[in-house]
N, C-alpha and C positions, 0 to 999 in steps of 0.2 A: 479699529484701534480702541485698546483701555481709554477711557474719560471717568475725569471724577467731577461731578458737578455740583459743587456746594451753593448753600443757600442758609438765612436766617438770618446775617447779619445787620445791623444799623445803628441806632441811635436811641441811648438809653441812659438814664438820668440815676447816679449812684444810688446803689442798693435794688436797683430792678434786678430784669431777669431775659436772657435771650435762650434760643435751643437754634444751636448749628445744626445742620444737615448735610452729609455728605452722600452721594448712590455713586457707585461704582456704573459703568455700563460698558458695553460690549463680549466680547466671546473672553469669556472669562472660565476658567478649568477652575479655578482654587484662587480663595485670597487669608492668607496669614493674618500680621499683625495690622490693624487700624491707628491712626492717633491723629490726635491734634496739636501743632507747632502754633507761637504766633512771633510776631515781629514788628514791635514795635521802632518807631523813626531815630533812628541812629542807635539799635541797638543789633544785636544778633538775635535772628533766629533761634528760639525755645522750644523745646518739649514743655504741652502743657498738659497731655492725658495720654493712654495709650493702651488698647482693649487688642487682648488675642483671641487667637478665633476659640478657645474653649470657655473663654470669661475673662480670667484674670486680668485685673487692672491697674495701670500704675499712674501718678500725680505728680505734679511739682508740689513740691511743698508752699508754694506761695498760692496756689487753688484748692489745698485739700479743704476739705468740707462745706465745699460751696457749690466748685463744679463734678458734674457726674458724665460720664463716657459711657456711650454703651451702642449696641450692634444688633442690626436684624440679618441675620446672615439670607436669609428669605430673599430679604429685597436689595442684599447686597451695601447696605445703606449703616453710616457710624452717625451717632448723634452726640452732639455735645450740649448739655443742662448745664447753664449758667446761673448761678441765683446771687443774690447780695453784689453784684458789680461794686468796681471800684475803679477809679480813675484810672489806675494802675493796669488796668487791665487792657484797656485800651489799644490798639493794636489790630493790625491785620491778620486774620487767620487763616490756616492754612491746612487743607485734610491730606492725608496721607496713605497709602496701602499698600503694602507686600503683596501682589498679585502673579499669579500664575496664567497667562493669555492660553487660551485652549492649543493654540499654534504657535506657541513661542515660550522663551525661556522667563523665568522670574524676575520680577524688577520692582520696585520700589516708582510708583506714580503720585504726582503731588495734583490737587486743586488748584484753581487759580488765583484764592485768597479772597478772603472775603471782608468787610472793615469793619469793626465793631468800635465804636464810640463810647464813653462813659462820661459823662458831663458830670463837675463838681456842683 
């Protein structure tokens, strides 16, 4: 079965810098769009970046210019560059991929969340 297994998250004091990591793995035919959601405690779930498979990338506006999305199609694998954190940012994250299973139909799979801290 599709797994996505994220990594990089933790504990980081305002205005650092983390890089998420997400790889895709299993019998994968084709994966689309990548992104990264987060969710912080008592709020809803966000679109925070979100890279298609040719490039193009889209931001929240409360991340532009700080974080950066980007994809090794190679190794199946979305990365998120965080720079300048902010308390605000805080929040559990979450990767996502439009995949195509070599023996099955397309579906949209999530990670298992990972928790990013930002200490005032």
């Amino acid at each position: 079965q599709v797994q996505l297994v994220e990594s990089g998250g933790g504990f980081v004091q305002t205005g650092g810098s983390l890089r998420l990591s997400c790889a895709a793995s299993g019998s994968i035919f084709n994966i689309n769009q990548m992104s990264w959601h987060r969710q912080a405690p008592g709020k809803q779930r966000e679109l925070v970046a979100a890279v298609s498979s040719s490039g193009p990338t889209t931001y929240a506006d409360s991340v532009k210019g700080r974080f950066t999305i980007s994809r090794d199609n190679a190794k199946n694998t979305v990365y998120l560059q965080m720079n300048t954190l902010k308390p605000e940012d805080t929040a559990v994250y979450y990767c996502n991929a439009v995949i195509t299973p070599t023996w099955g139909r397309r579906n949209a799979y999530w990670g298992q969340g990972t928790q990013v801290t930002v200490s005032s």
